[in-house]
matplotlib code that plots the C-alpha trace (Angstrom):
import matplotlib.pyplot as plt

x = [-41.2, -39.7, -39.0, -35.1, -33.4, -32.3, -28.7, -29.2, -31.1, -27.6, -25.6, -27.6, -27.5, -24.3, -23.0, -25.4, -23.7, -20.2, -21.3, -22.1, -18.9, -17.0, -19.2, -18.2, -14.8, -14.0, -16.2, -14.1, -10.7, -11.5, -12.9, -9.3, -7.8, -10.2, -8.8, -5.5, -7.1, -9.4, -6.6, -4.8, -8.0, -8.2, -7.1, -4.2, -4.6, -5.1, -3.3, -4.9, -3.7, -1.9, -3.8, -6.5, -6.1, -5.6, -3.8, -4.7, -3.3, -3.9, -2.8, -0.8, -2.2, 0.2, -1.0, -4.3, -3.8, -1.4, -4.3, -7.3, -5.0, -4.5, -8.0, -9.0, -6.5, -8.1, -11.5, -9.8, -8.3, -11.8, -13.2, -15.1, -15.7, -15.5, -15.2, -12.6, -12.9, -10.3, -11.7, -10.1, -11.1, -13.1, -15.1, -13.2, -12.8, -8.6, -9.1, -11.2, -10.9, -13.4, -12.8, -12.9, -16.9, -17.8, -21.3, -22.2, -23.6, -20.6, -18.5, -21.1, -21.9, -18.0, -17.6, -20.2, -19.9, -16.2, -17.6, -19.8, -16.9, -14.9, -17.4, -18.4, -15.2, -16.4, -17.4, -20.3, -21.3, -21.3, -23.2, -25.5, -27.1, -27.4, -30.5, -32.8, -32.1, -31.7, -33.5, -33.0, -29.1, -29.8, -31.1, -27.6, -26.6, -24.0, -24.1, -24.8, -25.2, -24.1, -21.6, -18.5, -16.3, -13.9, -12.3, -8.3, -6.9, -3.8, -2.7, -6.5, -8.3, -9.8, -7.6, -9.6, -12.4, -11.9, -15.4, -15.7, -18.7, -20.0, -19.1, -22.6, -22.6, -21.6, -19.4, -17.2, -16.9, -16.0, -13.5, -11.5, -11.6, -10.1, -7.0, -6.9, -6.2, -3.9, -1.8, -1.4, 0.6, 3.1]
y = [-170.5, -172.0, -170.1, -169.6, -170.7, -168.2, -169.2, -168.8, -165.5, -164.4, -165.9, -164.6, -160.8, -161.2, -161.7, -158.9, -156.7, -157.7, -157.2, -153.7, -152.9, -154.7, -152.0, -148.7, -149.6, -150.0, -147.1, -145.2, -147.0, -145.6, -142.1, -141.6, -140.9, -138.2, -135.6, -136.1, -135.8, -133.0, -131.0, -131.0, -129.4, -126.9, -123.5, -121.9, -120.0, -116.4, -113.3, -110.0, -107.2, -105.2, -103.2, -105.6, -107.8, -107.2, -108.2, -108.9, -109.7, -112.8, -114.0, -116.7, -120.0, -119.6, -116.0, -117.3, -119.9, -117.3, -115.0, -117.6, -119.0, -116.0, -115.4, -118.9, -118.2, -115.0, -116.2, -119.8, -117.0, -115.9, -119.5, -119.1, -122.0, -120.6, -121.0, -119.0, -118.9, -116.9, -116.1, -114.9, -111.8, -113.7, -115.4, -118.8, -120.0, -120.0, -121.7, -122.7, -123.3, -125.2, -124.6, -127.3, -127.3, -124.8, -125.6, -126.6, -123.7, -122.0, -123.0, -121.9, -118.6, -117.8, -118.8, -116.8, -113.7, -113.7, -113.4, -110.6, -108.4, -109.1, -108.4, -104.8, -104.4, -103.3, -104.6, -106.9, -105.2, -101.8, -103.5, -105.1, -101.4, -101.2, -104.0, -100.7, -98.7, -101.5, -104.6, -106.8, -106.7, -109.9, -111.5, -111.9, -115.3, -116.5, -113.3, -113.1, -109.6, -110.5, -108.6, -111.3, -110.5, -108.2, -107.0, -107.4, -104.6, -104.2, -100.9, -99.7, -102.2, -105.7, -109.0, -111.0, -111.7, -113.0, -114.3, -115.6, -117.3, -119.1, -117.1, -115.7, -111.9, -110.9, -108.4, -110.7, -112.5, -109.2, -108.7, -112.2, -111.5, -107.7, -109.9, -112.4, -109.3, -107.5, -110.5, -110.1, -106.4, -108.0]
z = [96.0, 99.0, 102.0, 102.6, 105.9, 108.4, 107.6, 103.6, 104.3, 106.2, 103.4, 101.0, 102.5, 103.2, 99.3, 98.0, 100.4, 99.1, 95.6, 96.7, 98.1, 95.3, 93.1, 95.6, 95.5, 91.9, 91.0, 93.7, 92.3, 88.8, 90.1, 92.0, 88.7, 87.3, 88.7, 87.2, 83.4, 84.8, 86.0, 83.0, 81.5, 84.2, 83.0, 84.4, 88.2, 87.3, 89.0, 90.3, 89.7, 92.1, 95.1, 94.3, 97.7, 101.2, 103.9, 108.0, 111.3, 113.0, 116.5, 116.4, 117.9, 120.6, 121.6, 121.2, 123.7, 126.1, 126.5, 126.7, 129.7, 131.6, 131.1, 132.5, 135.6, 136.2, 136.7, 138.6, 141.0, 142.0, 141.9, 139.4, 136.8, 133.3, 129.7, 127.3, 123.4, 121.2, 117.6, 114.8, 112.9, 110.9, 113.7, 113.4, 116.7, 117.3, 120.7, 123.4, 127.1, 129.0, 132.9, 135.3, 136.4, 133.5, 132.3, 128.8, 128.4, 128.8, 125.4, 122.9, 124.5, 125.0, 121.0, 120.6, 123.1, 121.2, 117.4, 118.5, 119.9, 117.1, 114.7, 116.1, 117.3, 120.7, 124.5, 124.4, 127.7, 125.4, 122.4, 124.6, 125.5, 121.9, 122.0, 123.1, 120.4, 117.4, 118.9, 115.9, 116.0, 118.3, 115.0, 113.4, 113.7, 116.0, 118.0, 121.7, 123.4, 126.6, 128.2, 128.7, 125.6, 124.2, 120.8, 120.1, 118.5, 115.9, 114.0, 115.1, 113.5, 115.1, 115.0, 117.6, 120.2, 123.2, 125.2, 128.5, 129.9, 132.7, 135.9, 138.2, 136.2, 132.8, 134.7, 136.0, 132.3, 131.0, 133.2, 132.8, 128.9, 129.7, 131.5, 128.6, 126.6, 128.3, 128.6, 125.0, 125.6, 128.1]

ax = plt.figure().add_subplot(projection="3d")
ax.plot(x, y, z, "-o")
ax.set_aspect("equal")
plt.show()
């Protein structure tokens, strides 16, 4: 068998590759119309019954963003270079603030310093003291028992986290997510 030129081994390549995507694309052309048959197959969306569901608060994106602000100008007031995450009551992350000069350490462990208060609806600085008596509740993934964040409240029960990170103590975090929350009450 003869060896193939540089420029036929390119040409060659070249064309398998197109026959390839030639083959993707129609197989993707004549998959785009399955799921018109397959949803007239599909059975009709059924209803609970009522009491069955329930219904929660939520901060709006621009409360979110209000309180992780005045959070982030409360720690810029001390010069202190910090990270601010806002979290929904289910731990999805509404919005973040990175600080000028906030370390990359920062974002995760205010994401995740935010979850945590959320989640037990109390101070991180209070569930940290916790570790003593139940040293595997730092075990939980996505939890960081750090003091630096703090639960939103509705109607008693939690809406949000807020979690600060990045300035010299865990005091000081805590006390930058306390003003992002009480911007929320003005």
């Amino acid at each position: 068998m003869k060896n193939l030129s540089r420029r036929a081994r390119v040409a060659t390549g070249a064309a398998a590759l197109a026959v390839v995507g030639a083959a993707a694309f129609g197989t993707a052309s004549a998959n785009a119309s399955a799921p018109a048959a397959s949803a007239r197959a599909a059975s009709p969306a059924v209803s609970v019954a009522p009491g069955a569901t329930t219904a929660s608060t939520h901060l709006t994106v621009d409360a979110a963003t209000r309180a992780a602000q005045a959070a982030l100008d409360a720690a810029e007031a001390e010069n202190q270079r910090v990270t601010v995450a806002v979290v929904d009551r289910n731990g999805n992350t509404v919005v973040t603030l990175r600080g000028d000069g906030a370390g990359p350490q920062s974002y995760e462990s205010a994401e995740r310093k935010a979850f945590t208060a959320v989640s037990w609806n109390a101070p991180t600085s209070e569930l940290a003291g916790r570790l003593a008596q139940t040293p595997n509740l730092k075990d939980i993934p996505g939890t960081l028992f750090l003091a630096g964040g703090v639960p939103v409240t509705a109607r008693n029960a939690p809406i949000a986290g807020i979690g600060v990170a990045g300035a010299p103590s865990g005091a000081s975090d805590e006390k930058y997510a306390r003003a992002g929350a009480a911007a929320l009450g003005r």
